[in-house]
mmCIF file of the N, C-alpha and C atoms, coordinates in Angstrom:
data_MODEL
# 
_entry.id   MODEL 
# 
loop_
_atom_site.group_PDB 
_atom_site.id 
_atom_site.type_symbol 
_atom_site.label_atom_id 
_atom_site.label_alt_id 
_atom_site.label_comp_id 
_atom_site.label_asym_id 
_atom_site.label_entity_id 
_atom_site.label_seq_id 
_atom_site.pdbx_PDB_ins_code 
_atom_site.Cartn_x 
_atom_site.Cartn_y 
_atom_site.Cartn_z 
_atom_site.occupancy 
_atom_site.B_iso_or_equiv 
_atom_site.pdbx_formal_charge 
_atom_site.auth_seq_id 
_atom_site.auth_comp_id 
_atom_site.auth_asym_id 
_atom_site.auth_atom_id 
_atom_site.pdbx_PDB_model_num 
ATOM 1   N N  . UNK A 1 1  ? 17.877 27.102 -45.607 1.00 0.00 ? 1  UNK A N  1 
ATOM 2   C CA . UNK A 1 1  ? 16.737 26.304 -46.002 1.00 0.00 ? 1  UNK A CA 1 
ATOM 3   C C  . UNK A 1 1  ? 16.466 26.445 -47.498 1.00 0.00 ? 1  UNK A C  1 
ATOM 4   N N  . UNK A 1 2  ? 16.196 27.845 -47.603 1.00 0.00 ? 2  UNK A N  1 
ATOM 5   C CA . UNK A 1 2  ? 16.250 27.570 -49.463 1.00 0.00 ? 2  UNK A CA 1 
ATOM 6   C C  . UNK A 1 2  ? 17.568 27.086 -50.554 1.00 0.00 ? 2  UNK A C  1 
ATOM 7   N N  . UNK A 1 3  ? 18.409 26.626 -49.818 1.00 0.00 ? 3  UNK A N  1 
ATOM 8   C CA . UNK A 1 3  ? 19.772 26.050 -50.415 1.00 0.00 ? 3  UNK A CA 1 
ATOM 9   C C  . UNK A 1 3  ? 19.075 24.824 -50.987 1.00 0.00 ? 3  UNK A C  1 
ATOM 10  N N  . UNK A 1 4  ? 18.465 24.207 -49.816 1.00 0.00 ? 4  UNK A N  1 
ATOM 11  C CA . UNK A 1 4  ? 18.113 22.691 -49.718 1.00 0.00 ? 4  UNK A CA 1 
ATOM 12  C C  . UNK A 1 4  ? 17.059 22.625 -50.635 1.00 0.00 ? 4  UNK A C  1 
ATOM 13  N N  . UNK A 1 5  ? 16.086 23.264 -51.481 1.00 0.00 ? 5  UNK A N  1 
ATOM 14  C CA . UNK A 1 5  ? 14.867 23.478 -51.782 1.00 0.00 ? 5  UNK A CA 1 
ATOM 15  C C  . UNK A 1 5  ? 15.711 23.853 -53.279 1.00 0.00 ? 5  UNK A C  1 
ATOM 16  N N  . UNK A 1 6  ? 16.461 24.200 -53.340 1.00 0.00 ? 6  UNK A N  1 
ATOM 17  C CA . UNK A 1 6  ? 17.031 24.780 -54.543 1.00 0.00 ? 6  UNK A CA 1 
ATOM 18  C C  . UNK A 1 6  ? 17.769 23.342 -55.340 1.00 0.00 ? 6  UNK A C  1 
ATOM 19  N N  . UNK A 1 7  ? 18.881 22.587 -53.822 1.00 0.00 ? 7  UNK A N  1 
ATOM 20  C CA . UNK A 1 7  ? 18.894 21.218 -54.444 1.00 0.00 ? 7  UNK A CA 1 
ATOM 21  C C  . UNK A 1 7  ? 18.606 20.332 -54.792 1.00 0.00 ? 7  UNK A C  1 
ATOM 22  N N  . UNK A 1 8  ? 17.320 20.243 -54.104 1.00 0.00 ? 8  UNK A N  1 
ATOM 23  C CA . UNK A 1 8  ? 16.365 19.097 -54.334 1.00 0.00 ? 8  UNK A CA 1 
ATOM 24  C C  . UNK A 1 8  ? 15.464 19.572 -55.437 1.00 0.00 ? 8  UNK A C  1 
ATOM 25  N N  . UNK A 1 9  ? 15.065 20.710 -55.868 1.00 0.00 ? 9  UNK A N  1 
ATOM 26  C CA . UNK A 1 9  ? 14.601 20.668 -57.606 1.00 0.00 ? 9  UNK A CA 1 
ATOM 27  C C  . UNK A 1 9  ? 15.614 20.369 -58.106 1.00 0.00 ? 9  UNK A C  1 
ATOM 28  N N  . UNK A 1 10 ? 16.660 20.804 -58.081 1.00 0.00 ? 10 UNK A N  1 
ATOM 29  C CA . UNK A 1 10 ? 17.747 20.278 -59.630 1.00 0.00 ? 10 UNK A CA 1 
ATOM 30  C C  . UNK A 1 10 ? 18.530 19.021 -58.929 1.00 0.00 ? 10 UNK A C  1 
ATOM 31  N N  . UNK A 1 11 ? 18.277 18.562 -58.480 1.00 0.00 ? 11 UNK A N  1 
ATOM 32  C CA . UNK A 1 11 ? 18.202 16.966 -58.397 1.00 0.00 ? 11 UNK A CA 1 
ATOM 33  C C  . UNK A 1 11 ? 17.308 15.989 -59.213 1.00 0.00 ? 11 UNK A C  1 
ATOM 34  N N  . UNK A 1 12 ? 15.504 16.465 -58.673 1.00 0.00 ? 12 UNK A N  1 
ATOM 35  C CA . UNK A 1 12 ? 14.567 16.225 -58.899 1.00 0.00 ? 12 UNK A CA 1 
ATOM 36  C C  . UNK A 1 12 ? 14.712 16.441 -61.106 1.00 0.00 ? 12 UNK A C  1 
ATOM 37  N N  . UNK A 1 13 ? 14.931 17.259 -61.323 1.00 0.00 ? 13 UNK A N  1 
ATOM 38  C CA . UNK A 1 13 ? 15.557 17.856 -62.608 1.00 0.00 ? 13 UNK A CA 1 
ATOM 39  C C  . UNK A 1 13 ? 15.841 17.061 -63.574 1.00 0.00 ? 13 UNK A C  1 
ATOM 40  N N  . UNK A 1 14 ? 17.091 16.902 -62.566 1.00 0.00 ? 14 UNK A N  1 
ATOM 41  C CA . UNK A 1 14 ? 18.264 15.809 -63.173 1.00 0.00 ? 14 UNK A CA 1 
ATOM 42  C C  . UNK A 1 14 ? 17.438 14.407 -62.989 1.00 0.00 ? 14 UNK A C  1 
ATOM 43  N N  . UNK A 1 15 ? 17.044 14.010 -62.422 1.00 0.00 ? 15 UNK A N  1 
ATOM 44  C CA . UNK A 1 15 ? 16.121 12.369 -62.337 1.00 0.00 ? 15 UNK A CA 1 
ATOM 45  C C  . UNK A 1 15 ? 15.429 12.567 -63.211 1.00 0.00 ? 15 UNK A C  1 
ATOM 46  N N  . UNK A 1 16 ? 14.757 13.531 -64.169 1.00 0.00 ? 16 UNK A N  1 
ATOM 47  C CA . UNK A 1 16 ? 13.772 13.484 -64.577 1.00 0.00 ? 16 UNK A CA 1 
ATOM 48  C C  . UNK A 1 16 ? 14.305 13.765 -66.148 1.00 0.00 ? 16 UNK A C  1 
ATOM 49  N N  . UNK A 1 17 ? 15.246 14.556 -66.466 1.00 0.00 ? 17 UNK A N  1 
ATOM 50  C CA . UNK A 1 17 ? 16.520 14.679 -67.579 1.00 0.00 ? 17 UNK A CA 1 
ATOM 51  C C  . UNK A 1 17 ? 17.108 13.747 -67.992 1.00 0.00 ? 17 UNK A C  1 
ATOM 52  N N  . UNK A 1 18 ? 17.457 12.983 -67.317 1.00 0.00 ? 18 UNK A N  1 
ATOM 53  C CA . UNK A 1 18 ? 18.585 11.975 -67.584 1.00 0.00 ? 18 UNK A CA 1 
ATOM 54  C C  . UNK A 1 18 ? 18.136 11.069 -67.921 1.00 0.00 ? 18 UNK A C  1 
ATOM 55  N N  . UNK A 1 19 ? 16.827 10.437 -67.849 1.00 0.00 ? 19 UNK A N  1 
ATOM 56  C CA . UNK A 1 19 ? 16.261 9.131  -68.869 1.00 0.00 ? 19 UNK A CA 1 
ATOM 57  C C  . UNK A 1 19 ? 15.699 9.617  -69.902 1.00 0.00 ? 19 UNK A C  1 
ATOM 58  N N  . UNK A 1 20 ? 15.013 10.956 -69.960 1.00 0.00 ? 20 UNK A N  1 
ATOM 59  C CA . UNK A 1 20 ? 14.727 11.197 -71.214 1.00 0.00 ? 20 UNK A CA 1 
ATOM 60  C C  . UNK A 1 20 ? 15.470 11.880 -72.114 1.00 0.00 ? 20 UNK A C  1 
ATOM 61  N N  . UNK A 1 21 ? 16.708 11.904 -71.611 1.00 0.00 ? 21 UNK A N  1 
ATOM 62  C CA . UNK A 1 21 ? 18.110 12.253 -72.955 1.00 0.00 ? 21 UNK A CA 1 
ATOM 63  C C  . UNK A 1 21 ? 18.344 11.418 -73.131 1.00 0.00 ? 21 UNK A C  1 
ATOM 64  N N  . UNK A 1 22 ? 18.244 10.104 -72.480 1.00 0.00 ? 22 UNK A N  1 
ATOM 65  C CA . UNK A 1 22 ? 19.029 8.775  -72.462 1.00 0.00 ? 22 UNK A CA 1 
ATOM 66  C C  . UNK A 1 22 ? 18.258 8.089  -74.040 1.00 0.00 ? 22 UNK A C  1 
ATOM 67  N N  . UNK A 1 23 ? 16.713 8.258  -73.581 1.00 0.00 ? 23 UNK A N  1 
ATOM 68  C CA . UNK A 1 23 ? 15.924 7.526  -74.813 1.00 0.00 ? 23 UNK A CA 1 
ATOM 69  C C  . UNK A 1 23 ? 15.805 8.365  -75.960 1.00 0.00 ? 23 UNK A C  1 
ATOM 70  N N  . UNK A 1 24 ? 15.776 9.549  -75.876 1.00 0.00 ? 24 UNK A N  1 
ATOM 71  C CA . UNK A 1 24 ? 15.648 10.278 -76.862 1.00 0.00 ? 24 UNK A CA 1 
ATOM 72  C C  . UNK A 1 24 ? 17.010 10.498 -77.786 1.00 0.00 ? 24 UNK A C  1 
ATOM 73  N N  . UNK A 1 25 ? 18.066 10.133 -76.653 1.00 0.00 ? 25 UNK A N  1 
ATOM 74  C CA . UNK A 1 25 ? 19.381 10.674 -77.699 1.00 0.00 ? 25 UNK A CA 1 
ATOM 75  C C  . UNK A 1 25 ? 19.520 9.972  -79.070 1.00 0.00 ? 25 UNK A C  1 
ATOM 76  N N  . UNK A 1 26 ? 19.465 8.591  -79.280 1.00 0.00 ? 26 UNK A N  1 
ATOM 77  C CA . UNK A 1 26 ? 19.264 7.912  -80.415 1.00 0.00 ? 26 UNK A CA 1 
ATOM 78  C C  . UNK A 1 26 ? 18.589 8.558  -81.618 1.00 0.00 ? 26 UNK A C  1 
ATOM 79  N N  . UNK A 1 27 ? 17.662 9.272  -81.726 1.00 0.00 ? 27 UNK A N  1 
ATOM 80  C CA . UNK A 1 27 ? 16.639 9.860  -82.385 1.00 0.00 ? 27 UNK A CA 1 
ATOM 81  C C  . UNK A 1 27 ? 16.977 11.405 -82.623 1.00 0.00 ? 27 UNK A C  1 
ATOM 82  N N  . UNK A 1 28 ? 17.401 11.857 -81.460 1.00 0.00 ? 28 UNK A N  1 
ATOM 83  C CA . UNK A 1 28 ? 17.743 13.390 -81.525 1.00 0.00 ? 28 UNK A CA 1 
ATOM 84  C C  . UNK A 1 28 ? 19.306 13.108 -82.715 1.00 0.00 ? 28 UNK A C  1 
ATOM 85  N N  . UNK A 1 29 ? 20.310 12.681 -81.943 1.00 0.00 ? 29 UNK A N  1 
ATOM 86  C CA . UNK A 1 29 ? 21.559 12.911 -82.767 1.00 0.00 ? 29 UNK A CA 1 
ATOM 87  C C  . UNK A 1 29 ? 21.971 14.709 -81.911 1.00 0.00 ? 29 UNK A C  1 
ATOM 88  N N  . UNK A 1 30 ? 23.205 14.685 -82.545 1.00 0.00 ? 30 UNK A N  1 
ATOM 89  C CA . UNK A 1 30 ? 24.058 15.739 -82.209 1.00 0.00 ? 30 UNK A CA 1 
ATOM 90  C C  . UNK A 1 30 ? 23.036 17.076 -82.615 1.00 0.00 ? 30 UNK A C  1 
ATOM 91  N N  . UNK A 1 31 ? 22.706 17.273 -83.800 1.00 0.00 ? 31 UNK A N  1 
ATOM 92  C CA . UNK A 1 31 ? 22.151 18.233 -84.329 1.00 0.00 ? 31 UNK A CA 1 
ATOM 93  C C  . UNK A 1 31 ? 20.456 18.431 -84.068 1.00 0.00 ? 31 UNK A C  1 
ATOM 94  N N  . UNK A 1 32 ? 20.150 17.511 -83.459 1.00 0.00 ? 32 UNK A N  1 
ATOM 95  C CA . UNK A 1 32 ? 18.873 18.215 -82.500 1.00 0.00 ? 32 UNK A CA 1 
ATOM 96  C C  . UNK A 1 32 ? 19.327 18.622 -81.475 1.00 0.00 ? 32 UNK A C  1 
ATOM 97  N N  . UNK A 1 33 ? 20.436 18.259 -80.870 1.00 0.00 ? 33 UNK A N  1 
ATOM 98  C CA . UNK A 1 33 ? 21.073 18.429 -79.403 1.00 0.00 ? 33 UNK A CA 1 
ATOM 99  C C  . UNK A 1 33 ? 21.328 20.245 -79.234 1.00 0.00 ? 33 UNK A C  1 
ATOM 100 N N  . UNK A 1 34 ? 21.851 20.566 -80.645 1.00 0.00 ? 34 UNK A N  1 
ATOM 101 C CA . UNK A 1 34 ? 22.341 22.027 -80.782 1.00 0.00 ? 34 UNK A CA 1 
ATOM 102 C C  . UNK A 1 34 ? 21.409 22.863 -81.214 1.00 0.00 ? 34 UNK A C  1 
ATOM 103 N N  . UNK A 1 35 ? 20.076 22.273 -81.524 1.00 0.00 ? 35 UNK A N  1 
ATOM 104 C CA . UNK A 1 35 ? 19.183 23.009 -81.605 1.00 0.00 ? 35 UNK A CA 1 
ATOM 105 C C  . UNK A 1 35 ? 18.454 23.414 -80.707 1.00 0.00 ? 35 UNK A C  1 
ATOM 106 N N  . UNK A 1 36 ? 18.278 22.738 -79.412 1.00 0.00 ? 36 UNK A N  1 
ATOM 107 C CA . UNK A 1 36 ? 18.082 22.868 -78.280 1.00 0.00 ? 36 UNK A CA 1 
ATOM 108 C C  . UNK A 1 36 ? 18.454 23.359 -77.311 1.00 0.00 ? 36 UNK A C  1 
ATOM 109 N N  . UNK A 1 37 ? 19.762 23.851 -77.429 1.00 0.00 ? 37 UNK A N  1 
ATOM 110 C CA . UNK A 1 37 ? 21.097 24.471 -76.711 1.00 0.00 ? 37 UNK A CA 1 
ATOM 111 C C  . UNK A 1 37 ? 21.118 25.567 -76.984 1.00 0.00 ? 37 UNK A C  1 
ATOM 112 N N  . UNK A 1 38 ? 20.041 26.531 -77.649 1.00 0.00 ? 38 UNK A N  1 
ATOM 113 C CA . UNK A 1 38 ? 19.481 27.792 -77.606 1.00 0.00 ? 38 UNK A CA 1 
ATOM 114 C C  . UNK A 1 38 ? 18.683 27.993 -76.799 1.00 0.00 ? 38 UNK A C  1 
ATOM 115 N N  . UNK A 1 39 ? 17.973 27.399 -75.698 1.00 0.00 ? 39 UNK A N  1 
ATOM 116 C CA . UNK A 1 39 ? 16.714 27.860 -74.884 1.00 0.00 ? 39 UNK A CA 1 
ATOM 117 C C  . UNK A 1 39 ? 17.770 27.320 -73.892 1.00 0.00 ? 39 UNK A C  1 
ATOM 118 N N  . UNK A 1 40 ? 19.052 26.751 -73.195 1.00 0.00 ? 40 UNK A N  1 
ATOM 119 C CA . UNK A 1 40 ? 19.398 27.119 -72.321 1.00 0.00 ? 40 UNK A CA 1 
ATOM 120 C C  . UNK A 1 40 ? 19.842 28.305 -71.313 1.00 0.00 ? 40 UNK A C  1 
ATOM 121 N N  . UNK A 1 41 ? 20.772 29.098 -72.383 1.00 0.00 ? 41 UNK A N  1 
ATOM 122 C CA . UNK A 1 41 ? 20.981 30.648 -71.600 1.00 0.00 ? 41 UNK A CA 1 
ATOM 123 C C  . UNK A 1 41 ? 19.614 31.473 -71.476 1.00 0.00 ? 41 UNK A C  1 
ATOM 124 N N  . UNK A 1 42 ? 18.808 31.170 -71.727 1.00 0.00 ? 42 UNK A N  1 
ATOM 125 C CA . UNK A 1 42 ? 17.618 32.077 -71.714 1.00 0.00 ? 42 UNK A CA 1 
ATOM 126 C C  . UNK A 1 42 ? 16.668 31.044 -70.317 1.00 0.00 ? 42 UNK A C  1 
ATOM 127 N N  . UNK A 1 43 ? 16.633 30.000 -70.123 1.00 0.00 ? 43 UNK A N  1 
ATOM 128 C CA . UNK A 1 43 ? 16.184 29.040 -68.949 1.00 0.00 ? 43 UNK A CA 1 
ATOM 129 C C  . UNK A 1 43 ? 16.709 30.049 -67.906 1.00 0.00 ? 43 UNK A C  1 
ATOM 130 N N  . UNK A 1 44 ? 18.280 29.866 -67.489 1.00 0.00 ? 44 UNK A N  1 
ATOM 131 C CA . UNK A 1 44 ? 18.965 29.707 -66.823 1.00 0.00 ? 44 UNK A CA 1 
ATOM 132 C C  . UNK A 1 44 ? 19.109 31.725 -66.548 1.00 0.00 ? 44 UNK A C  1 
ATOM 133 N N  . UNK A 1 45 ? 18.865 32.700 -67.379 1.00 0.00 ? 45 UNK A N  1 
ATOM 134 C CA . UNK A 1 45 ? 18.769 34.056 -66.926 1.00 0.00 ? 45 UNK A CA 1 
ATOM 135 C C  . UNK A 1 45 ? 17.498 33.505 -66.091 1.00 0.00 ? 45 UNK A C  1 
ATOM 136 N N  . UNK A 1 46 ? 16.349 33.368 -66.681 1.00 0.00 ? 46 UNK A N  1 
ATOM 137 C CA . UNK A 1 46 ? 14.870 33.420 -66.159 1.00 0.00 ? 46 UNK A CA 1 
ATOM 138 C C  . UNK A 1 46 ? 14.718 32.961 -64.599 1.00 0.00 ? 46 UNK A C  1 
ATOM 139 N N  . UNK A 1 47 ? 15.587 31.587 -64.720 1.00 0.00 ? 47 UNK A N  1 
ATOM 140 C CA . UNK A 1 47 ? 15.705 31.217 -63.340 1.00 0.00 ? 47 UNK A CA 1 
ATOM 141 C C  . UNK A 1 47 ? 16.536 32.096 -62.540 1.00 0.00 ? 47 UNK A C  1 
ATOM 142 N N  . UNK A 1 48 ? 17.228 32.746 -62.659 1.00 0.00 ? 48 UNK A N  1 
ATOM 143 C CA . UNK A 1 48 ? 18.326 33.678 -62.141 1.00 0.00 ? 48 UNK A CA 1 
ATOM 144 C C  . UNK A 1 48 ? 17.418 34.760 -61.743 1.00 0.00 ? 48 UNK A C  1 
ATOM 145 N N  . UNK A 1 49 ? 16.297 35.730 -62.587 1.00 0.00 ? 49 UNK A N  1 
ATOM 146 C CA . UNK A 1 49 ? 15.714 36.250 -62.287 1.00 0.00 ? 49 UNK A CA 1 
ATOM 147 C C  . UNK A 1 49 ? 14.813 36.248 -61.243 1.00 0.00 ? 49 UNK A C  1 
ATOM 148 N N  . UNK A 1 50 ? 13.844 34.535 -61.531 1.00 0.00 ? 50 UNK A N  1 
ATOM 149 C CA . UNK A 1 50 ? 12.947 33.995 -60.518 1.00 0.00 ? 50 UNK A CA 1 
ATOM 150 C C  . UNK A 1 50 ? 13.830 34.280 -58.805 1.00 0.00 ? 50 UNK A C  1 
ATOM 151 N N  . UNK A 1 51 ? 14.990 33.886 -58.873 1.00 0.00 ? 51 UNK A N  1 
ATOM 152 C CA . UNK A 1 51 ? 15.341 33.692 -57.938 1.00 0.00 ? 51 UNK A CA 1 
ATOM 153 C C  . UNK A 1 51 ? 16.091 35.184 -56.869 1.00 0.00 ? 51 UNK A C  1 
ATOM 154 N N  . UNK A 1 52 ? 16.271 36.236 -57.999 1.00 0.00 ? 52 UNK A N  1 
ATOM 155 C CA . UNK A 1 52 ? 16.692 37.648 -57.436 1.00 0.00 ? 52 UNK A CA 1 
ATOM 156 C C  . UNK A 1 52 ? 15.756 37.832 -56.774 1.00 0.00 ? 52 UNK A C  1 
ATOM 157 N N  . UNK A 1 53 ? 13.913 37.808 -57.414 1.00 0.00 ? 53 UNK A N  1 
ATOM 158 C CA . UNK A 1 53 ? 12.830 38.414 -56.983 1.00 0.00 ? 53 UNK A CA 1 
ATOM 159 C C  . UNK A 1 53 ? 12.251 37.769 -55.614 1.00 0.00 ? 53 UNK A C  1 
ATOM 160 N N  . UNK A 1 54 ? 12.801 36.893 -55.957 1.00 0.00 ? 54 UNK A N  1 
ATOM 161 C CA . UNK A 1 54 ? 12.320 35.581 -54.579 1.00 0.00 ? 54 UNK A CA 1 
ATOM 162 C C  . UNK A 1 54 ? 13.309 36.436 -53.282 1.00 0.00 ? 54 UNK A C  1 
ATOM 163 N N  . UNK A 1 55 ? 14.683 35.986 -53.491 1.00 0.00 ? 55 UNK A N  1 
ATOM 164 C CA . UNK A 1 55 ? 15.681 36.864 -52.437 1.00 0.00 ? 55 UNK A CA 1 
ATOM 165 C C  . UNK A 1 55 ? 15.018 38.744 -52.397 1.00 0.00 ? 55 UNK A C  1 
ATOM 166 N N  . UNK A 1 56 ? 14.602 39.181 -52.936 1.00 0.00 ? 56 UNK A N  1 
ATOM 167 C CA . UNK A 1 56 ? 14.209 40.563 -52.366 1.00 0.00 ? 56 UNK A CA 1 
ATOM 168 C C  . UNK A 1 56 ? 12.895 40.556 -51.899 1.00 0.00 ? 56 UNK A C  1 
ATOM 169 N N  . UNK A 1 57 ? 12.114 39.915 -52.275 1.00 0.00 ? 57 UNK A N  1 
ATOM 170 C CA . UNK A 1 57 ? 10.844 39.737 -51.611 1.00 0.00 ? 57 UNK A CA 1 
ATOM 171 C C  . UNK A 1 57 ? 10.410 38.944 -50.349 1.00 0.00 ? 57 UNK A C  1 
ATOM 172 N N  . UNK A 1 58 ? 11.560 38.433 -49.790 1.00 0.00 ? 58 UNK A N  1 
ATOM 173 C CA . UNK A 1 58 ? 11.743 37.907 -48.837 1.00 0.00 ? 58 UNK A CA 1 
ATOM 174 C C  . UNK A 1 58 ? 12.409 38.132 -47.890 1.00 0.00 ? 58 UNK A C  1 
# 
């Protein structure tokens, strides 16, 4: 069950990502793109974390 709950946010994510890279990319360019591409590995531990504490507390 939490598989399904896990796909349907990063689905939900992605629907919600993907038009606003779409409109924004024009404006951003490559080099806002890479400026931004610093708060991914740090997202993606946090969520990793969220999700250890979730699996042991459960």
């Amino acid at each position: 069950m939490n598989i399904f709950v896990i796909l349907i946010s990063l689905f939900v994510a992605l629907a919600i990502l993907i038009p606003l890279l779409e409109k924004y990319q024009s404006k951003m360019g490559l080099d806002g793109a890479t400026k931004y591409a610093k708060y991914i590995w740090p997202l993606v531990m946090v969520s990793l974390v969220v999700q250890l504490i979730y699996v042991l507390l459960r």
